[in-house]
mmCIF file of the C-alpha atoms, coordinates in Angstrom:
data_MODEL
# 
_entry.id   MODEL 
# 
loop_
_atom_site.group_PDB 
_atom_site.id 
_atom_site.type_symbol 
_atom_site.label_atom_id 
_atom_site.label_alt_id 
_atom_site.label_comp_id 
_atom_site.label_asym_id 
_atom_site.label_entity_id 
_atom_site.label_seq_id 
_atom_site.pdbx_PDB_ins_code 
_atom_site.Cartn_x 
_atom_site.Cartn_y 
_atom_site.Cartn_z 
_atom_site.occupancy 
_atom_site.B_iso_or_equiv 
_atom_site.pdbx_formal_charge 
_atom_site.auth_seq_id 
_atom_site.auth_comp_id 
_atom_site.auth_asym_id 
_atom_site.auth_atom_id 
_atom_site.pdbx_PDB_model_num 
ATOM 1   C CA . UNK A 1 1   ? 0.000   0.000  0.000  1.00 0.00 ? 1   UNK A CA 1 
ATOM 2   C CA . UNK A 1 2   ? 1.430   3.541  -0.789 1.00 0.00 ? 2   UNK A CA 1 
ATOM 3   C CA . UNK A 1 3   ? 1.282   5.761  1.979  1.00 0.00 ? 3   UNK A CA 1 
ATOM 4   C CA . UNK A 1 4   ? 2.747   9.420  1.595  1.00 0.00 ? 4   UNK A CA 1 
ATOM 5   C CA . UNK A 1 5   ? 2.931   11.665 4.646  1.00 0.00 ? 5   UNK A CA 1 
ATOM 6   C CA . UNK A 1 6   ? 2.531   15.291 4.280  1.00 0.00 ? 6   UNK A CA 1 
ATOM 7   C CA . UNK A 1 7   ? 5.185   17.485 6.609  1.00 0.00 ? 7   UNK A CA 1 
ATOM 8   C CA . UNK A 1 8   ? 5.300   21.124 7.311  1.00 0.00 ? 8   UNK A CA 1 
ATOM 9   C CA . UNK A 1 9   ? 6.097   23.178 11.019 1.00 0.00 ? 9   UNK A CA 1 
ATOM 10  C CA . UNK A 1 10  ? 4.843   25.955 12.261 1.00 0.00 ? 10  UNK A CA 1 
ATOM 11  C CA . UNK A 1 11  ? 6.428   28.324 14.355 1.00 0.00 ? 11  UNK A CA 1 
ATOM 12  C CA . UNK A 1 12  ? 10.487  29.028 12.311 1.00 0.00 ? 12  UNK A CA 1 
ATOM 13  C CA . UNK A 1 13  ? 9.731   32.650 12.927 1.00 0.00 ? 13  UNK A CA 1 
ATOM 14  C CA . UNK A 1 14  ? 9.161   33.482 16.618 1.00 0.00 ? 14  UNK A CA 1 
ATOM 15  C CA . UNK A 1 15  ? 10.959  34.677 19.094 1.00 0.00 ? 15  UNK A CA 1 
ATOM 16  C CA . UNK A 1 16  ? 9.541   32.426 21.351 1.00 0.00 ? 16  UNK A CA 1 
ATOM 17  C CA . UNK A 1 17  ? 8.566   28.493 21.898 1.00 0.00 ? 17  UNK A CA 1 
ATOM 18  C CA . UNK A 1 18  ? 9.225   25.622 20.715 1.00 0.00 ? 18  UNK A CA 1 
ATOM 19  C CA . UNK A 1 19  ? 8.748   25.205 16.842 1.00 0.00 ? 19  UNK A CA 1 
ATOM 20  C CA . UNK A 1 20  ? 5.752   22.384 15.812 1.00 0.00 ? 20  UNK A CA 1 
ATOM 21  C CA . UNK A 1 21  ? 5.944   19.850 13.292 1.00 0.00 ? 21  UNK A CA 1 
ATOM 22  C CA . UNK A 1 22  ? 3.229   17.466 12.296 1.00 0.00 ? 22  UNK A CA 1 
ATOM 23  C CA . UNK A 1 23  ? 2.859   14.575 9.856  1.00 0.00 ? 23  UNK A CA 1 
ATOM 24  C CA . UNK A 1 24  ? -0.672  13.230 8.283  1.00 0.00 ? 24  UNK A CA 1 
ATOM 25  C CA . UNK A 1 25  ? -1.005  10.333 6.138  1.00 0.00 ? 25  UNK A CA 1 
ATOM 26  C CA . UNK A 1 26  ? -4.719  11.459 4.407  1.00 0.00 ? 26  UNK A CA 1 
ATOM 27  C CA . UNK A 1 27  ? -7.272  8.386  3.638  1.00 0.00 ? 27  UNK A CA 1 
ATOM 28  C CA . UNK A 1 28  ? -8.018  8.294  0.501  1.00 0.00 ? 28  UNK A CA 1 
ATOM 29  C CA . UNK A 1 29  ? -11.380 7.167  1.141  1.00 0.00 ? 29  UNK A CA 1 
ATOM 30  C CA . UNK A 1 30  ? -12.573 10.160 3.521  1.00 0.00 ? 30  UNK A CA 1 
ATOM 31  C CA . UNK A 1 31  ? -11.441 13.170 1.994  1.00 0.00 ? 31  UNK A CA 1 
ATOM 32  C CA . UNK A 1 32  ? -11.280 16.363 4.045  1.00 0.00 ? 32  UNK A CA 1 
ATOM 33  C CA . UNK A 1 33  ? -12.872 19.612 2.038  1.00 0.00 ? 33  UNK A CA 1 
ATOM 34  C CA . UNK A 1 34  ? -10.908 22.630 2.707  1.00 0.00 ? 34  UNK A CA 1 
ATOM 35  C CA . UNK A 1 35  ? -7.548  21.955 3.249  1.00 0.00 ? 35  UNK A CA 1 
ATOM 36  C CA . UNK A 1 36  ? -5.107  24.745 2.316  1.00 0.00 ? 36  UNK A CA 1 
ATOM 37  C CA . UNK A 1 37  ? -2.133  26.475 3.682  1.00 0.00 ? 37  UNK A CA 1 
ATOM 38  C CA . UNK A 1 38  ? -2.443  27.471 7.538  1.00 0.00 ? 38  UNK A CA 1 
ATOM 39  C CA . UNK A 1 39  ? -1.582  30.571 7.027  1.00 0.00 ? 39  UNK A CA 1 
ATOM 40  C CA . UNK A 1 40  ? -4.626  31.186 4.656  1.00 0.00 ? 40  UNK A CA 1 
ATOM 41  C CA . UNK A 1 41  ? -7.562  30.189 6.869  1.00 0.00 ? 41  UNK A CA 1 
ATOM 42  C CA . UNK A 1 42  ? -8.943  31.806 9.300  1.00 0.00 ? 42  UNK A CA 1 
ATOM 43  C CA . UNK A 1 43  ? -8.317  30.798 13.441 1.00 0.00 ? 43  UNK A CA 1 
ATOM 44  C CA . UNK A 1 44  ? -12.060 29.199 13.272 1.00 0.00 ? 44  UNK A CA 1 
ATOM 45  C CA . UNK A 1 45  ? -11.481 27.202 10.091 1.00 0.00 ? 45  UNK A CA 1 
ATOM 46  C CA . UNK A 1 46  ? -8.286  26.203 11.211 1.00 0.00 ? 46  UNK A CA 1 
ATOM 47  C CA . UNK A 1 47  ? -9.459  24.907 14.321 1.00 0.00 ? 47  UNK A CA 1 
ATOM 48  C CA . UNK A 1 48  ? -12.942 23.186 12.508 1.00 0.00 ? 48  UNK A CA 1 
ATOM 49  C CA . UNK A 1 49  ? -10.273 21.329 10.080 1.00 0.00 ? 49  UNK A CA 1 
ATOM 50  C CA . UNK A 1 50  ? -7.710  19.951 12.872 1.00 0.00 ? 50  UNK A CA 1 
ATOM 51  C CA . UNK A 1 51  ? -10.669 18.027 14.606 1.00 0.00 ? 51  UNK A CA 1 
ATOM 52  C CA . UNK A 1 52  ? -11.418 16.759 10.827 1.00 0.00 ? 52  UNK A CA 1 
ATOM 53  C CA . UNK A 1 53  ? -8.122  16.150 10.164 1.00 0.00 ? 53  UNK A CA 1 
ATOM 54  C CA . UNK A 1 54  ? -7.988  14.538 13.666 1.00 0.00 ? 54  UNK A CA 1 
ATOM 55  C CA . UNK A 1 55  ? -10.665 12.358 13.396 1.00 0.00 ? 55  UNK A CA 1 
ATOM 56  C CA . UNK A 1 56  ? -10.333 11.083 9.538  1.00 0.00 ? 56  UNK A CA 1 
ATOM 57  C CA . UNK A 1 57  ? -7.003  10.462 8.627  1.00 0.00 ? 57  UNK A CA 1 
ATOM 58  C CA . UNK A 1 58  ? -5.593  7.300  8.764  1.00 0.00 ? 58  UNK A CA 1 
ATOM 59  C CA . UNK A 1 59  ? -2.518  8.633  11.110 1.00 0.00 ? 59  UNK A CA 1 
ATOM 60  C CA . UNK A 1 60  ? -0.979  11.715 12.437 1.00 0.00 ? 60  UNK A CA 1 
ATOM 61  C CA . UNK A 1 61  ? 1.779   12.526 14.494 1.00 0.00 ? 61  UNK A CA 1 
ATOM 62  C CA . UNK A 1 62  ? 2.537   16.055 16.362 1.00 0.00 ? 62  UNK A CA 1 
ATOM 63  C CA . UNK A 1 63  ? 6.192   16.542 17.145 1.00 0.00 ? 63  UNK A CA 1 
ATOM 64  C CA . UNK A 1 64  ? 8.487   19.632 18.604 1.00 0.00 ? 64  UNK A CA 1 
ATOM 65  C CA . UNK A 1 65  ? 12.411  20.838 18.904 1.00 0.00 ? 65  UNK A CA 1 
ATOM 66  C CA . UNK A 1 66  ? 12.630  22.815 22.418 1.00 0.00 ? 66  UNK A CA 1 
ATOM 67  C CA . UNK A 1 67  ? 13.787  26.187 22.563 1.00 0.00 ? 67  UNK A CA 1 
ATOM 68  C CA . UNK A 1 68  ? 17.174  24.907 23.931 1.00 0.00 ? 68  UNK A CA 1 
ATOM 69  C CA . UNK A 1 69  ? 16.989  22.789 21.097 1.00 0.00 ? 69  UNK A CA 1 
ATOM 70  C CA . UNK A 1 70  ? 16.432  25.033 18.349 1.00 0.00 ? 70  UNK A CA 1 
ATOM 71  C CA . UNK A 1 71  ? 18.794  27.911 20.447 1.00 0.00 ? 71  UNK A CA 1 
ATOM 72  C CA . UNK A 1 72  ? 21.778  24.757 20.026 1.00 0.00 ? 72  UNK A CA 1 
ATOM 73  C CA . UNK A 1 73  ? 21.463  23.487 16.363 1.00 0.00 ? 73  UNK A CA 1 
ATOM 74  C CA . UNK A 1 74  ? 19.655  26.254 15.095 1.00 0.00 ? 74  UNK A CA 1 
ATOM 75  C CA . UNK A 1 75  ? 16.394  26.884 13.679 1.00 0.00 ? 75  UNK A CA 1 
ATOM 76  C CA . UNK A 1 76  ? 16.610  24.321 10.331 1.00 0.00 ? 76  UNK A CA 1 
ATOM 77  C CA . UNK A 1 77  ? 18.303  21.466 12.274 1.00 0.00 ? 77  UNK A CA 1 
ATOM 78  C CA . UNK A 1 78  ? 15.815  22.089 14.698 1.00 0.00 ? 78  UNK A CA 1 
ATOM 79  C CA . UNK A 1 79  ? 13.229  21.684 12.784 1.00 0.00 ? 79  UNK A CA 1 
ATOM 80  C CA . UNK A 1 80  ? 14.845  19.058 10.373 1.00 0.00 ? 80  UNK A CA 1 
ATOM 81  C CA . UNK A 1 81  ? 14.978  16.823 13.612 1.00 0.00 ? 81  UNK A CA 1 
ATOM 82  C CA . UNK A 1 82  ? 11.171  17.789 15.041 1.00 0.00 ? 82  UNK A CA 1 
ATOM 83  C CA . UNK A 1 83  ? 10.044  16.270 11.145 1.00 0.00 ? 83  UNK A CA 1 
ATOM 84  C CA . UNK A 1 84  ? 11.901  13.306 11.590 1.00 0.00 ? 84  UNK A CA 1 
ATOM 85  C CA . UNK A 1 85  ? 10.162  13.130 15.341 1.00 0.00 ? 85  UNK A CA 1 
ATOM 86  C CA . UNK A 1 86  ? 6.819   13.661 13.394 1.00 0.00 ? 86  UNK A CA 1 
ATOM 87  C CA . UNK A 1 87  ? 7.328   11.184 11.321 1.00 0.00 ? 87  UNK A CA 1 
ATOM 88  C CA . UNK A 1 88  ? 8.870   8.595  12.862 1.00 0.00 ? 88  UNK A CA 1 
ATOM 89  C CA . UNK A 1 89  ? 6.004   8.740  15.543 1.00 0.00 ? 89  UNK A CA 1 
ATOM 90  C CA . UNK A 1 90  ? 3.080   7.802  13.100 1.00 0.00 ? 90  UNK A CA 1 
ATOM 91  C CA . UNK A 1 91  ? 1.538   4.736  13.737 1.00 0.00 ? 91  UNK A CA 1 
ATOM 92  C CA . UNK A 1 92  ? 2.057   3.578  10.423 1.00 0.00 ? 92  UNK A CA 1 
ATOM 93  C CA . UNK A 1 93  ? 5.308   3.471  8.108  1.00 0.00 ? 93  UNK A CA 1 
ATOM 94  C CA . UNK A 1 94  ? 4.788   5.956  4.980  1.00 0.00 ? 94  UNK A CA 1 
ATOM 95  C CA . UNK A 1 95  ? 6.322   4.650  1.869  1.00 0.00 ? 95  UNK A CA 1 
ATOM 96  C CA . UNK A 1 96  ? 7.211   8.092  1.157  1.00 0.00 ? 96  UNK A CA 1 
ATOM 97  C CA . UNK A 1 97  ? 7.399   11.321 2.612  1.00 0.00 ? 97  UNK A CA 1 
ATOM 98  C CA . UNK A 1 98  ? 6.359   15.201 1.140  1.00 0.00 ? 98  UNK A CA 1 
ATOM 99  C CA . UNK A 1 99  ? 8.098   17.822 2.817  1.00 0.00 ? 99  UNK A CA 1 
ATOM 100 C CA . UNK A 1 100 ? 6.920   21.656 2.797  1.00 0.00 ? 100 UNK A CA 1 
ATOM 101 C CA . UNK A 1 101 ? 9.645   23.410 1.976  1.00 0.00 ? 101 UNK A CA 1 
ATOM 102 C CA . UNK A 1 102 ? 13.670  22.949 0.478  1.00 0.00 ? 102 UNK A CA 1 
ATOM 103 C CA . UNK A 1 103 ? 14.958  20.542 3.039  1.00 0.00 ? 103 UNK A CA 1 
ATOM 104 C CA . UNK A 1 104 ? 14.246  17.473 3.470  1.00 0.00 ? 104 UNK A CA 1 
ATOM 105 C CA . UNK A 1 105 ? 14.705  15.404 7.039  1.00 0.00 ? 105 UNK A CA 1 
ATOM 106 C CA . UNK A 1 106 ? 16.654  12.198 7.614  1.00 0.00 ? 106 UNK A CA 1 
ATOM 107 C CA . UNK A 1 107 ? 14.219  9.788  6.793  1.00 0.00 ? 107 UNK A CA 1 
ATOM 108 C CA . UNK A 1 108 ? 14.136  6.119  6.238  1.00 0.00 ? 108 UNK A CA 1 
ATOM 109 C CA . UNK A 1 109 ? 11.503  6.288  3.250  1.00 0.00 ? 109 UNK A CA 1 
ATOM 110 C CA . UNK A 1 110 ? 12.276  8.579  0.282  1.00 0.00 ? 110 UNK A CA 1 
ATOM 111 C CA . UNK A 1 111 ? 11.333  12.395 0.892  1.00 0.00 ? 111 UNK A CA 1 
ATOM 112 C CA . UNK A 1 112 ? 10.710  15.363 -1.976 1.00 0.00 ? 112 UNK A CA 1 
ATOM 113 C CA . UNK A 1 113 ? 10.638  18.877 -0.812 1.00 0.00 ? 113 UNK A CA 1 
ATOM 114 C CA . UNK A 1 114 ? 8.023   20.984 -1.930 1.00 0.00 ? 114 UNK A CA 1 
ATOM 115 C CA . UNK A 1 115 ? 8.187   24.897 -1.761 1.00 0.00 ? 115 UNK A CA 1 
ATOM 116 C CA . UNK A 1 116 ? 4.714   26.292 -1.068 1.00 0.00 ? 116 UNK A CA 1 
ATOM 117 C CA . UNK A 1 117 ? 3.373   22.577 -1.070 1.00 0.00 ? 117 UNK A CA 1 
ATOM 118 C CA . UNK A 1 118 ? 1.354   23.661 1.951  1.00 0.00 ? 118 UNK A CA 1 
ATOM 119 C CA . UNK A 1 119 ? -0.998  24.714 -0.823 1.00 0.00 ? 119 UNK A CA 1 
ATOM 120 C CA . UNK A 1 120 ? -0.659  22.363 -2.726 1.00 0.00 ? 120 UNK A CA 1 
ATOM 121 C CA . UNK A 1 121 ? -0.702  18.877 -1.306 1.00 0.00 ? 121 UNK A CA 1 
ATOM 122 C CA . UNK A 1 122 ? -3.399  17.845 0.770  1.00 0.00 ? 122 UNK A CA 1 
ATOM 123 C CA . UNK A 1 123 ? -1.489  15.883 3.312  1.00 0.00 ? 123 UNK A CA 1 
ATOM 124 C CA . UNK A 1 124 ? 1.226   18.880 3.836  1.00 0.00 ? 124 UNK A CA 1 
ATOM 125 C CA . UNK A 1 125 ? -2.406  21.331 4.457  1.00 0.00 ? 125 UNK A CA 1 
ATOM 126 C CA . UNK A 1 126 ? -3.434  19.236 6.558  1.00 0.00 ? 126 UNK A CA 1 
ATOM 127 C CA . UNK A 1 127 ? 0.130   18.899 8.562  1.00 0.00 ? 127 UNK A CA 1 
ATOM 128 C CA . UNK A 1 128 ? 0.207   22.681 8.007  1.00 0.00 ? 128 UNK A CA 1 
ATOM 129 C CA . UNK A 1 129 ? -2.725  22.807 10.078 1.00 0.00 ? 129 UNK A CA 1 
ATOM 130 C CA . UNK A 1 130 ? -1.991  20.393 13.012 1.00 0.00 ? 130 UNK A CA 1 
ATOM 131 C CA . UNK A 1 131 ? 1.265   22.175 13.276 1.00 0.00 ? 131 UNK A CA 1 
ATOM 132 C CA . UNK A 1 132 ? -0.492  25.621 13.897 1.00 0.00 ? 132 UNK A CA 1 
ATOM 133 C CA . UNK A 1 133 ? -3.128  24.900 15.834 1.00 0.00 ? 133 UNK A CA 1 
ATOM 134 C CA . UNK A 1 134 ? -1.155  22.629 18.014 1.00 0.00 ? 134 UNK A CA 1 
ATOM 135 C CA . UNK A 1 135 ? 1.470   25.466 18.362 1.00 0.00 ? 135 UNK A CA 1 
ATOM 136 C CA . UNK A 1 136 ? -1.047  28.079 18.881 1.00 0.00 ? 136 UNK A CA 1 
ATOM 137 C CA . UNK A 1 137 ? -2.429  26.081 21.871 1.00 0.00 ? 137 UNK A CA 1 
ATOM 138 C CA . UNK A 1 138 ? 0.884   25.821 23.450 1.00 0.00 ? 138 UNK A CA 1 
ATOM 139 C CA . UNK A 1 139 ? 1.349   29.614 23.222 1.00 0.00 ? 139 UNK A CA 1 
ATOM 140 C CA . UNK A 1 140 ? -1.702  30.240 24.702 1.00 0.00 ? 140 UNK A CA 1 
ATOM 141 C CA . UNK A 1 141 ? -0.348  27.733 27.632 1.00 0.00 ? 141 UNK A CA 1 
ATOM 142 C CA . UNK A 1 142 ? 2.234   29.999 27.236 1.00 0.00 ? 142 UNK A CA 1 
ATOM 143 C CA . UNK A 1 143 ? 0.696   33.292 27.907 1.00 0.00 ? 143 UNK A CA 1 
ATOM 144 C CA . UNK A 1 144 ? -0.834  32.020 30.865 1.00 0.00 ? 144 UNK A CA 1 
ATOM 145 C CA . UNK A 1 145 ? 2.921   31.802 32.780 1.00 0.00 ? 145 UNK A CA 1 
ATOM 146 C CA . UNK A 1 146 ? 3.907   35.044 30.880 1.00 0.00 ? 146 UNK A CA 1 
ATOM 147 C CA . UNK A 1 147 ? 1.274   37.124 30.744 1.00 0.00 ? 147 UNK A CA 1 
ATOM 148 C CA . UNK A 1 148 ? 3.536   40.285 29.865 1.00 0.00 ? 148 UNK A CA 1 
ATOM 149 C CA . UNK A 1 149 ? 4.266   39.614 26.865 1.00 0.00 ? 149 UNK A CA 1 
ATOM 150 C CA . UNK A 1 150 ? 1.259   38.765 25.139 1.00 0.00 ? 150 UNK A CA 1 
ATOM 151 C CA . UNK A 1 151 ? 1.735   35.523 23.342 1.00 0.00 ? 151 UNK A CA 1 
ATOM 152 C CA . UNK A 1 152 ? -1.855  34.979 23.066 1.00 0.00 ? 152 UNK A CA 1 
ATOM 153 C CA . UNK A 1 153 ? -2.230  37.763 20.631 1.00 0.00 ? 153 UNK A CA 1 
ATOM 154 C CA . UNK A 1 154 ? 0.996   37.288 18.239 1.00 0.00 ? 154 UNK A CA 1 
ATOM 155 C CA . UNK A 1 155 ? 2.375   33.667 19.473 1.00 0.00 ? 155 UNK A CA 1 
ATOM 156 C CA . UNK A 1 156 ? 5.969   34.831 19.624 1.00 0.00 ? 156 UNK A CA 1 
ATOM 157 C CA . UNK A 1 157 ? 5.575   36.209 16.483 1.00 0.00 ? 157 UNK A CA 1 
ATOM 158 C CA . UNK A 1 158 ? 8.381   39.727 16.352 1.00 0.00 ? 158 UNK A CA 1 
ATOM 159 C CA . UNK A 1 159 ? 5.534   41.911 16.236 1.00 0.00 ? 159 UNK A CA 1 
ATOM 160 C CA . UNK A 1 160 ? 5.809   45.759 17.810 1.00 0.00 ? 160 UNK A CA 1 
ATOM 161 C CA . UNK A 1 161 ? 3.772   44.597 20.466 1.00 0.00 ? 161 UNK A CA 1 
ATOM 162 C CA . UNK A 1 162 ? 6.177   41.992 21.184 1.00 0.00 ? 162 UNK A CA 1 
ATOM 163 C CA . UNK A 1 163 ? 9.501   43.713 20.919 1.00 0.00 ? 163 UNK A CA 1 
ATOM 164 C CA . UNK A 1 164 ? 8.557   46.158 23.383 1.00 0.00 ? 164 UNK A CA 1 
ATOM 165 C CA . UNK A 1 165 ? 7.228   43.676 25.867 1.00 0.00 ? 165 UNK A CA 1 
ATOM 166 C CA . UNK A 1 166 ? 10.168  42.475 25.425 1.00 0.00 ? 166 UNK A CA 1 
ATOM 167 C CA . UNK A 1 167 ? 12.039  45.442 25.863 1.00 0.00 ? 167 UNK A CA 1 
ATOM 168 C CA . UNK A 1 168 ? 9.882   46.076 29.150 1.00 0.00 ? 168 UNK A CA 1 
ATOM 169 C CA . UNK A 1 169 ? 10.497  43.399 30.579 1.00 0.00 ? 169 UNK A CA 1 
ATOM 170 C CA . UNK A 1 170 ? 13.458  41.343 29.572 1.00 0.00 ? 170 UNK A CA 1 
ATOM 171 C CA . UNK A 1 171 ? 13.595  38.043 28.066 1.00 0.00 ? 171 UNK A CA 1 
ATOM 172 C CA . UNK A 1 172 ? 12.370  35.183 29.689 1.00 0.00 ? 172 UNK A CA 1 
ATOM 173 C CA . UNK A 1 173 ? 12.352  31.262 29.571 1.00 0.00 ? 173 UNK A CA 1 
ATOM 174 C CA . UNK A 1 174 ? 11.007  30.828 26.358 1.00 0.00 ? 174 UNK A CA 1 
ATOM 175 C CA . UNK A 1 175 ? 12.524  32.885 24.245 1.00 0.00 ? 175 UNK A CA 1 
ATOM 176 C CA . UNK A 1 176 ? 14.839  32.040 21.742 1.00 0.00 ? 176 UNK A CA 1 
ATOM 177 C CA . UNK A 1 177 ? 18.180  33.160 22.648 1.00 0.00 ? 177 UNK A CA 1 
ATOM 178 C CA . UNK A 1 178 ? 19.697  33.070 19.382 1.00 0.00 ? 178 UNK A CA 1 
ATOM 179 C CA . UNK A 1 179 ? 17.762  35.464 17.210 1.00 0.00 ? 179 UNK A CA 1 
ATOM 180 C CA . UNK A 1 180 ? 19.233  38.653 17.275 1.00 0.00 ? 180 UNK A CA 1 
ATOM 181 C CA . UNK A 1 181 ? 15.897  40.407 18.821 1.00 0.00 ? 181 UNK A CA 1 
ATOM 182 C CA . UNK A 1 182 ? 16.328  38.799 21.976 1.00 0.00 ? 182 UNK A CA 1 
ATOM 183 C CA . UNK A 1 183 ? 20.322  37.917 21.808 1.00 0.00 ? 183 UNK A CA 1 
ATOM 184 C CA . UNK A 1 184 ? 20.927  41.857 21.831 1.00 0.00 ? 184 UNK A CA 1 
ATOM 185 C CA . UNK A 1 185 ? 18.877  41.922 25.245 1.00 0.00 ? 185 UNK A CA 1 
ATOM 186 C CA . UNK A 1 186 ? 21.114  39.590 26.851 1.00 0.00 ? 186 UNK A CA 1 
ATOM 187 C CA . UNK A 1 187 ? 23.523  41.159 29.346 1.00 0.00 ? 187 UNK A CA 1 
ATOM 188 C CA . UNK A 1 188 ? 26.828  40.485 27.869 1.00 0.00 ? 188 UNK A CA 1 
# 
């Protein structure tokens, strides 16, 4: 049986938390209407999908790199080694894997990278959309032991809002110490 999993992350950009990755092997026989880049749908579709996707699929894995971890390797080996989490965590072997993006992970199975093929194959939408929602939760989580900085609005995101929290206040646990916003913030 062919099974291709669909891989994409969420969260390369922040200044904050851990970045997601998910992989979703689709069932042919219950398609999911909808699907499309994360980033294109709103919070409410998103979050109507992920319990489709959930629920309808014949496997799907969530997976993370750490802030430490990402802060260490950096933010592509960091999230080269959350996809290979993802997708060595499914409960079934893919026969091959499709990769949003120009990297492709270690994998057992044969991989293909596909720039923008979070709009353009189903299974990476639909990993698209695990990995945001899934990373948007934990932010929230988040902003509950951080409330100064407001991660429920922007997620870690450098927004203006953001940078000057972080100005205000410092940087804390979860931020990522290696991106230049926060590194120049560090006392030296």
């Amino acid at each position: 049986m062919n099974l291709v999993c669909g891989v994409d992350e969420a969260g390369r950009g922040p200044l904050a938390g851990a970045v997601y990755v998910a992989a979703v092997i689709l069932d042919p026989l219950r398609p999911i209407a909808g699907l499309n880049d994360s980033k294109k749908l709103s919070e409410r579709n998103r979050d109507r999908l992920a319990l489709e996707i959930r629920g309808n699929v014949l496997c799907w894995n969530i997976a993370s790199a750490s802030v430490e971890e990402i802060d260490r390797l950096n933010i592509l080996q960091a999230t080269l080694l959350a996809m290979r989490r993802a997708v060595e965590g499914l409960s079934l072997a893919p026969t091959m894997a499709l990769i949003d993006g120009l990297h492709c992970p270690s994998l057992a199975m044969p991989s293909r990278a596909i720039v923008r093929g979070d709009a353009t194959e189903p299974a990476i939408s639909a990993a698209s959309i695990l990995a945001k929602t899934a990373r948007d939760a934990e932010m929230l989580l988040l902003h509950a032991r951080f409330p100064d900085y407001g991660f429920d609005r922007h997620k870690g995101y450098p927004t203006a809002a953001h940078l000057h929290a972080l100005r205000r206040h410092g940087v804390c646990d979860i931020h990522r110490r290696s991106y230049a916003p926060v590194r120049e913030l560090l006392p030296t």
